[in-house]
N, CA, C and O of each residue as an XYZ file, in Angstrom:
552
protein
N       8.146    -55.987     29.364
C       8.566    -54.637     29.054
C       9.523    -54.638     27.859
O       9.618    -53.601     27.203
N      10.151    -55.581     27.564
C      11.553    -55.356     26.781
C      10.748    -55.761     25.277
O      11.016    -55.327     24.157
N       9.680    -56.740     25.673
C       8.888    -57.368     24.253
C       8.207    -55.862     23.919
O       7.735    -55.600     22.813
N       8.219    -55.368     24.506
C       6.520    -54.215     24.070
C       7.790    -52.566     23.756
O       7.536    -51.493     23.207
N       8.871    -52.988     24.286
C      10.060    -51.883     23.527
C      10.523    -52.176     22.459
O      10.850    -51.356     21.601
N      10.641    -53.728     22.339
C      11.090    -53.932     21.093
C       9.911    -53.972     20.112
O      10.155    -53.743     18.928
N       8.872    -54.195     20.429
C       7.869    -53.802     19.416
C       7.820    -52.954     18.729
O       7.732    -53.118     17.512
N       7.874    -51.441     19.464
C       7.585    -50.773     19.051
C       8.653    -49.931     18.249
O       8.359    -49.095     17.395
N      10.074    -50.303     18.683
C      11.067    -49.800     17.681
C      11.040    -50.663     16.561
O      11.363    -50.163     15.484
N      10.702    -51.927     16.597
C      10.463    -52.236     14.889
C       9.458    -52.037     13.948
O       9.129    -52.609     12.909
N       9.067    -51.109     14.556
C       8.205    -50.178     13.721
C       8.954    -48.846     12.860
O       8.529    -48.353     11.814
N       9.819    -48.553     13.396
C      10.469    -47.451     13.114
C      11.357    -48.002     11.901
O      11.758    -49.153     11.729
N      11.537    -46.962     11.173
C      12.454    -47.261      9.786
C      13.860    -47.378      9.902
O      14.633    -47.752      9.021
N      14.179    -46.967     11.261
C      15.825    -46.842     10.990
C      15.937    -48.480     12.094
O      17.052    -48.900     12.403
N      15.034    -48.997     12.421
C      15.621    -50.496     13.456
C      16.070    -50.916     12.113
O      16.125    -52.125     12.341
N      16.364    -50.820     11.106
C      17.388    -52.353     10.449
C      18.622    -51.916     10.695
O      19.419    -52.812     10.418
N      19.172    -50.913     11.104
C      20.116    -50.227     11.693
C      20.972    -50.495     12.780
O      22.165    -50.402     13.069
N      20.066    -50.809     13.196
C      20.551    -51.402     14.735
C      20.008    -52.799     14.949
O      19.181    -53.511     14.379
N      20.920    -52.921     16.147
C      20.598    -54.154     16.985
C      20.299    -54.031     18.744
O      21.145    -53.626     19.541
N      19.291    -54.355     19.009
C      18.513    -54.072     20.755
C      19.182    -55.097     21.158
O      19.328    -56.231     20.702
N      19.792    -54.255     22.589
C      20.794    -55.071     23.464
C      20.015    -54.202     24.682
O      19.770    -52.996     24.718
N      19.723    -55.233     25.644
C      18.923    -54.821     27.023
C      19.448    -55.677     28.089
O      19.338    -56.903     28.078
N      20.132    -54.865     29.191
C      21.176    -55.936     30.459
C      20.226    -55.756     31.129
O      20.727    -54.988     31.950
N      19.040    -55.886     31.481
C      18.163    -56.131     32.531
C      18.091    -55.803     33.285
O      17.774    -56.631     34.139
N      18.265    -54.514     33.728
C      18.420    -53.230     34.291
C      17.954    -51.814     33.671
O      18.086    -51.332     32.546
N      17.372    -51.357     34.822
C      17.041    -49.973     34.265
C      16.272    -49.763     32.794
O      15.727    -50.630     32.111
N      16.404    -48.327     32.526
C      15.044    -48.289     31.451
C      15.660    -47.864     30.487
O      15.046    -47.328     29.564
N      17.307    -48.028     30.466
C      17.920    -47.487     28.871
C      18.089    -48.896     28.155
O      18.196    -49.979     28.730
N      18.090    -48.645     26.668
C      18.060    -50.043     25.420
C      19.116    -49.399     24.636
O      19.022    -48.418     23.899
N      20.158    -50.132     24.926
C      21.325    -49.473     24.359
C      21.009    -50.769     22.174
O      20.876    -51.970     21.939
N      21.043    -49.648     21.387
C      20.856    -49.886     20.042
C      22.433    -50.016     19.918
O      23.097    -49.528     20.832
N      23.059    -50.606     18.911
C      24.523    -51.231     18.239
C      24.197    -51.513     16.883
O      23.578    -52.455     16.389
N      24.859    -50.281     16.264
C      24.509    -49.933     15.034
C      25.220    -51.222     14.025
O      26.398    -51.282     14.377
N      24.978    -52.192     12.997
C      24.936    -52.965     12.238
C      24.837    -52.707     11.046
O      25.379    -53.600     10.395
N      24.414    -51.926     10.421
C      24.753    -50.920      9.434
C      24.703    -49.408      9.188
O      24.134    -48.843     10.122
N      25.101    -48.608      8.265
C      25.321    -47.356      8.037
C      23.628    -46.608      7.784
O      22.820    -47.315      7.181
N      23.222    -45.371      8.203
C      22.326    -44.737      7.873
C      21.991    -43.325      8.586
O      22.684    -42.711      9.397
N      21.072    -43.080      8.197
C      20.840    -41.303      8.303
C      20.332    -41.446      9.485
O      19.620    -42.407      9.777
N      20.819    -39.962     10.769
C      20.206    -39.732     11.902
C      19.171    -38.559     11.370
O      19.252    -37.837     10.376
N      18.419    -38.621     12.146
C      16.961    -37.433     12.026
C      17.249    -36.591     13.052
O      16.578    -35.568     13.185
N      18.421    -36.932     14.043
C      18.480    -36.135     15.523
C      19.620    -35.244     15.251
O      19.575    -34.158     15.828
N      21.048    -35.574     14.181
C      21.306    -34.609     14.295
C      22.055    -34.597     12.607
O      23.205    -34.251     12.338
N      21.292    -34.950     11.916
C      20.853    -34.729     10.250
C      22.039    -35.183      9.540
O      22.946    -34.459      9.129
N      21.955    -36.365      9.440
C      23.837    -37.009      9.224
C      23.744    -38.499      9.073
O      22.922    -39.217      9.643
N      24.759    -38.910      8.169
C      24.959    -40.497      8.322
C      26.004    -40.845      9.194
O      27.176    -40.470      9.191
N      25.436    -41.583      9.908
C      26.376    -41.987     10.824
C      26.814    -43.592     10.293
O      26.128    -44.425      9.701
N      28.035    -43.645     10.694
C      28.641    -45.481     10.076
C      28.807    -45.926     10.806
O      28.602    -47.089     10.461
N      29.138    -45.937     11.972
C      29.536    -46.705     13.379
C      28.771    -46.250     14.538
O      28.442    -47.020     15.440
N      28.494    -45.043     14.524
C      28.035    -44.554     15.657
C      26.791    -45.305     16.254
O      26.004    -45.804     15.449
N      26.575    -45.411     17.461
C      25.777    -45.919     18.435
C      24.487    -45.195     18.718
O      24.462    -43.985     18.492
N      23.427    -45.787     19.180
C      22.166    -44.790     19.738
C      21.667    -45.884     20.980
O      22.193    -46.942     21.326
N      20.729    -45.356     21.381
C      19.963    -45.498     22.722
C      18.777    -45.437     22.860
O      18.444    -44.422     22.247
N      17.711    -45.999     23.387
C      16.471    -46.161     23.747
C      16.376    -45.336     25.253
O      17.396    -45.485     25.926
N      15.562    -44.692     25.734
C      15.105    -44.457     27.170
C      13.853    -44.234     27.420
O      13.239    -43.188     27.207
N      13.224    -45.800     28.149
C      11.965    -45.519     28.584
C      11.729    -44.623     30.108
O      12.383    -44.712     31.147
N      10.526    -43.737     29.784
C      10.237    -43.450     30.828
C       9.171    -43.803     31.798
O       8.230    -44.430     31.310
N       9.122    -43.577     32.871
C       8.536    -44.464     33.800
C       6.724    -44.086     33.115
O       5.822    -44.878     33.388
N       6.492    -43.062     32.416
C       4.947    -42.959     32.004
C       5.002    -43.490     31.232
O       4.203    -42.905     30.500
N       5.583    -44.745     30.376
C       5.513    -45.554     29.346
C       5.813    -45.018     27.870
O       5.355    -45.618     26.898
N       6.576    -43.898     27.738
C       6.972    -42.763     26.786
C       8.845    -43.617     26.572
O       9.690    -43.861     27.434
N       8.863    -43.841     25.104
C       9.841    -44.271     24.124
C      10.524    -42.953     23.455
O       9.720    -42.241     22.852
N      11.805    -42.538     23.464
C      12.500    -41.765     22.776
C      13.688    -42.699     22.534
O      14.110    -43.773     22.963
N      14.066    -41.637     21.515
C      15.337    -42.320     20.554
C      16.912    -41.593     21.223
O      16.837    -40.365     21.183
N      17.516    -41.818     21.483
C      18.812    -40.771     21.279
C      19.849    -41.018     20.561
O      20.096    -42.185     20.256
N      20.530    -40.145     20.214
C      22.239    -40.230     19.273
C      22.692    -39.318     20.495
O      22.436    -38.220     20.990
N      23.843    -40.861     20.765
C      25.578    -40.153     21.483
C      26.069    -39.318     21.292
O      26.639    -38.719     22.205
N      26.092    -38.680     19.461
C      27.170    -38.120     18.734
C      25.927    -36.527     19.039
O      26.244    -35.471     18.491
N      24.942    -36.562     19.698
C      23.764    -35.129     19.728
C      23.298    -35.488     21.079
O      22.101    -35.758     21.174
N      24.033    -35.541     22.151
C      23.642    -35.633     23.259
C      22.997    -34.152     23.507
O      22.432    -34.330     24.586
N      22.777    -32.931     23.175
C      22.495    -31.567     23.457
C      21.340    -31.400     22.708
O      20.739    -30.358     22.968
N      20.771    -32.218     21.730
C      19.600    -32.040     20.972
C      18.574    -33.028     21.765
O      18.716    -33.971     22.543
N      17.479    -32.350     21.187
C      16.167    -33.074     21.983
C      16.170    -34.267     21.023
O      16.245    -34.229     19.795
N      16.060    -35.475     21.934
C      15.841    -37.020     21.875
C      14.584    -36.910     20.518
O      13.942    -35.880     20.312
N      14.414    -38.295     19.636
C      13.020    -38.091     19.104
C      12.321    -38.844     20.103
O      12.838    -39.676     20.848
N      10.551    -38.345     20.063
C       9.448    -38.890     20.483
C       9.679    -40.020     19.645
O      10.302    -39.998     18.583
N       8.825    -41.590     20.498
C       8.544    -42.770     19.699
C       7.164    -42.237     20.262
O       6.753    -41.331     19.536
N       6.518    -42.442     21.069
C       5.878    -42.358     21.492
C       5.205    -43.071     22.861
O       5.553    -42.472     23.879
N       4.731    -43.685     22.993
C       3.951    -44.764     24.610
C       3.783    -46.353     24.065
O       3.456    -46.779     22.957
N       4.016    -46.796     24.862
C       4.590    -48.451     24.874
C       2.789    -48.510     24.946
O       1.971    -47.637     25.236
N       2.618    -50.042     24.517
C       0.891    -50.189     23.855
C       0.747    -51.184     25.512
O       0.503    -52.385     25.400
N       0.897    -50.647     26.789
C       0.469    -50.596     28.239
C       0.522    -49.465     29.161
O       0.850    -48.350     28.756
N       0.204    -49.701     30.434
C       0.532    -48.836     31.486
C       0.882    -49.424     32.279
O       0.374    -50.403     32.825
N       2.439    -48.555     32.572
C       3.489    -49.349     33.675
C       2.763    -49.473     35.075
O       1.881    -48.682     35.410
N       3.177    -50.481     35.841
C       2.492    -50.704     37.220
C       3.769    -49.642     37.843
O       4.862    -49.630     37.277
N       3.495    -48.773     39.051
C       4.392    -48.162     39.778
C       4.058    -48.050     40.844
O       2.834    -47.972     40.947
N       4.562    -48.003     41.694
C       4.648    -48.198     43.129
C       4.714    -46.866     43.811
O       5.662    -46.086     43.726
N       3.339    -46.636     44.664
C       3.486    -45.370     45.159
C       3.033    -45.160     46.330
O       2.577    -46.263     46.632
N       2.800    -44.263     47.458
C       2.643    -44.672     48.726
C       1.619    -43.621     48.880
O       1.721    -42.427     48.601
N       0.729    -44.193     49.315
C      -0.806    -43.624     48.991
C      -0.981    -42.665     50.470
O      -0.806    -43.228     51.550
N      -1.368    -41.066     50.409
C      -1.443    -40.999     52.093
C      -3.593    -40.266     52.124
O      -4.189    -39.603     51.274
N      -4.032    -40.764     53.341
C      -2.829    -40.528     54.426
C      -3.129    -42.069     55.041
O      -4.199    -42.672     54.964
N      -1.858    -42.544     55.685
C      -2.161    -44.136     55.798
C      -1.347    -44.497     57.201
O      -0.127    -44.448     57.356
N      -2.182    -44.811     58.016
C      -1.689    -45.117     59.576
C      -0.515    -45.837     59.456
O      -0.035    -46.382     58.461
N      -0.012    -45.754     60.880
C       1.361    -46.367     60.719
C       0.894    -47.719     60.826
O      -0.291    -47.938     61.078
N       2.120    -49.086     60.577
C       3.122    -48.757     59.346
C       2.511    -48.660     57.568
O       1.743    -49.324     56.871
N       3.154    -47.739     57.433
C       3.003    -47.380     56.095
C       2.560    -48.822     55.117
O       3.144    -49.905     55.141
N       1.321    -48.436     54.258
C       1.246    -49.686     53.419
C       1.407    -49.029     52.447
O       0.918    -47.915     52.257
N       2.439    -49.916     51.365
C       2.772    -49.698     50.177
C       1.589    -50.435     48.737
O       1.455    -51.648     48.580
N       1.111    -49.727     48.150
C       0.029    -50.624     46.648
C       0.718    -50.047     45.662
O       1.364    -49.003     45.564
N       0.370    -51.202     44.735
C       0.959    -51.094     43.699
C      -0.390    -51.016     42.962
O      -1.304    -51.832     43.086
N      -0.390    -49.835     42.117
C      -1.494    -49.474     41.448
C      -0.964    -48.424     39.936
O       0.031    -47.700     39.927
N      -1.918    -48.612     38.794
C      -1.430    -48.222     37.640
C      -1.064    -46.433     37.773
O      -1.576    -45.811     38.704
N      -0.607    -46.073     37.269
C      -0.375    -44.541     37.099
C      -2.029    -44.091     37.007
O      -2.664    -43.618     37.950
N      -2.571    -44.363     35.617
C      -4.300    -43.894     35.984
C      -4.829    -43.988     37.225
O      -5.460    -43.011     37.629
N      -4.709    -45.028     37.994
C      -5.461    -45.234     38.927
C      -5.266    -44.136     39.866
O      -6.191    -43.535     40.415
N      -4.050    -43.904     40.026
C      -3.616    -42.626     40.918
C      -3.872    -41.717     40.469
O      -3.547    -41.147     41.511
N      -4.333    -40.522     39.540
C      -4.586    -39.927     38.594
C      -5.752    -40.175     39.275
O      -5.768    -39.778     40.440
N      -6.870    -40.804     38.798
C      -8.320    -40.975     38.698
C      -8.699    -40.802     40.708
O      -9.766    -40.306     41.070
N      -7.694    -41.272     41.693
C      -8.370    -41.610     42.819
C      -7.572    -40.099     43.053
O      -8.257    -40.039     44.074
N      -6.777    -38.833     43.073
C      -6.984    -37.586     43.224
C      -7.957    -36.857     42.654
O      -8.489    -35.934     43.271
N      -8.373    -37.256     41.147
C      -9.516    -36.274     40.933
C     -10.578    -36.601     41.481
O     -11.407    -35.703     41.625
N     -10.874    -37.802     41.905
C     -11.797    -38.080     42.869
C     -12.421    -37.051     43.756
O     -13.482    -36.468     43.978
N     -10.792    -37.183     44.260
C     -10.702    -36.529     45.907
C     -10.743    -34.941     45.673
O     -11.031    -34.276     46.669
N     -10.473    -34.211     44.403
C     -10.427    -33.029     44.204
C     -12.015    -32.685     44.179
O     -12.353    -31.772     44.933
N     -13.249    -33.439     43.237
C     -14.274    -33.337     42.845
C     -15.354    -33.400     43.770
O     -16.425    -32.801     43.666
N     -14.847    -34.494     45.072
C     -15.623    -34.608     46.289
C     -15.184    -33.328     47.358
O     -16.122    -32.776     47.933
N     -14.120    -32.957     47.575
C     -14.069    -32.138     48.251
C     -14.843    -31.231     48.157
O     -15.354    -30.968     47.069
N     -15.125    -30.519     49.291
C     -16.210    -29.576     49.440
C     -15.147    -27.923     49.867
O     -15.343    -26.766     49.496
N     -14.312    -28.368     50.550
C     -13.475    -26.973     51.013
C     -12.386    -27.097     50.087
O     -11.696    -28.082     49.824
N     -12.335    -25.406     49.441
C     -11.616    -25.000     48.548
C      -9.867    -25.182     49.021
O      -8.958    -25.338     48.205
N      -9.745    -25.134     50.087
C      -7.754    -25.590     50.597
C      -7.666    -27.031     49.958
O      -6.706    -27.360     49.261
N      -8.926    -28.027     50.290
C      -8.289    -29.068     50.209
C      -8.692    -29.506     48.689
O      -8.883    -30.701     48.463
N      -8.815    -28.596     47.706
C      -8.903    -28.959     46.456
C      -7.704    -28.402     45.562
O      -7.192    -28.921     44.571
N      -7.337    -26.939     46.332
C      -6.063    -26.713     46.348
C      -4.830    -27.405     45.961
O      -4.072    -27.301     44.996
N      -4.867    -28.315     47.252
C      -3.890    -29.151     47.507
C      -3.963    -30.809     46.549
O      -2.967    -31.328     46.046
N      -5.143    -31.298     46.498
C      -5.528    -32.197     45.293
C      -5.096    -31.680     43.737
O      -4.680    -32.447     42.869
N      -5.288    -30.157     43.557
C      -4.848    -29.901     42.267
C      -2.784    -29.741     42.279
O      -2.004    -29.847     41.333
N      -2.593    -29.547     43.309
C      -1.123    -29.378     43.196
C      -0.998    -30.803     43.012
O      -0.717    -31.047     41.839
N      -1.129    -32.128     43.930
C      -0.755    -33.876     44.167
C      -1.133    -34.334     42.629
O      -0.695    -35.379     42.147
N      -1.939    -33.491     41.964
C      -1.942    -34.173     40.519
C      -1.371    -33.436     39.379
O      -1.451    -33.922     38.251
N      -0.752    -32.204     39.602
C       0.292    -31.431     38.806
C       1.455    -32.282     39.198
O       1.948    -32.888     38.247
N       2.060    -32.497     40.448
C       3.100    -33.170     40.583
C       3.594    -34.682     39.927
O       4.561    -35.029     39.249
N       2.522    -35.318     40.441
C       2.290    -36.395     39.956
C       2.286    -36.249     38.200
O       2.881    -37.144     37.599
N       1.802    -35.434     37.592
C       2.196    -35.541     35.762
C       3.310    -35.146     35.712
O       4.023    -35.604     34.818
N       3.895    -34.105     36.695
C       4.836    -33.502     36.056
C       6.526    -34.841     36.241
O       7.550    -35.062     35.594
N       6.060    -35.220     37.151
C       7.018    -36.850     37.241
C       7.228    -37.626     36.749
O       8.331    -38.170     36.688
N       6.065    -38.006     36.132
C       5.817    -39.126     34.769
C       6.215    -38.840     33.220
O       6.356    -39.667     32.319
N       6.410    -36.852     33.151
C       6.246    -37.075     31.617
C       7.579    -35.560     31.555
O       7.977    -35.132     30.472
């Protein structure tokens, strides 16, 4: 994960800027600015100031500035995988079994279940489990 974040911010024009520092935890990449240059987030050179990485669990890269915590983050865009996440599949006799399966996969095995269904409640309810489900990820 940290190879395929740092990938993709050295793509970006302002990484000679910084330096990627990652404590192995959680999904923020705290950047430590190394030299002086222009923010795009909140239209300014900054000389010292600090920024931040935050991945999100749908594999989505944004940028932030400390000094514009109230402005929208930039898009990087999606890390070049799909995160494995852990989700608890129902309906599943007791005790609960936990799979670990890609975000698509979950995605793909509700529309399944939306497309096979035959009664309109329970397609209903398949179209809400996969509104939720995007609306979590992104």
């Amino acid at each position: 994960m940290v190879d395929a974040v740092r990938t993709k911010f050295l793509r970006e024009k302002q990484a000679v800027q910084f330096q990627l520092k990652y404590n192995g935890k959680g999904l923020l990449f705290r950047l430590q600015r190394v030299q002086a240059g222009y923010c795009n987030i909140c239209s300014r050179v900054h000389e010292s100031d600090n920024a931040f990485l935050k991945l999100r669990t749908s594999g989505l890269l944004s940028f932030h500035c400390y000094r514009s915590m109230d402005e929208e983050p930039r898009l990087m865009g999606l890390l070049d995988f799909i995160p494995t996440i852990e989700c608890l599949l129902f309906p599943v006799s007791p005790p609960a079994i936990l799979f670990k399966v890609t975000w698509l996969q979950l995605i793909n095995t509700r529309v399944q279940l939306l497309l096979s269904s035959p009664d309109r409640r329970a397609q209903v309810r398949h179209q809400q489990d996969i509104g939720s489900i995007l609306r979590s990820w992104f």
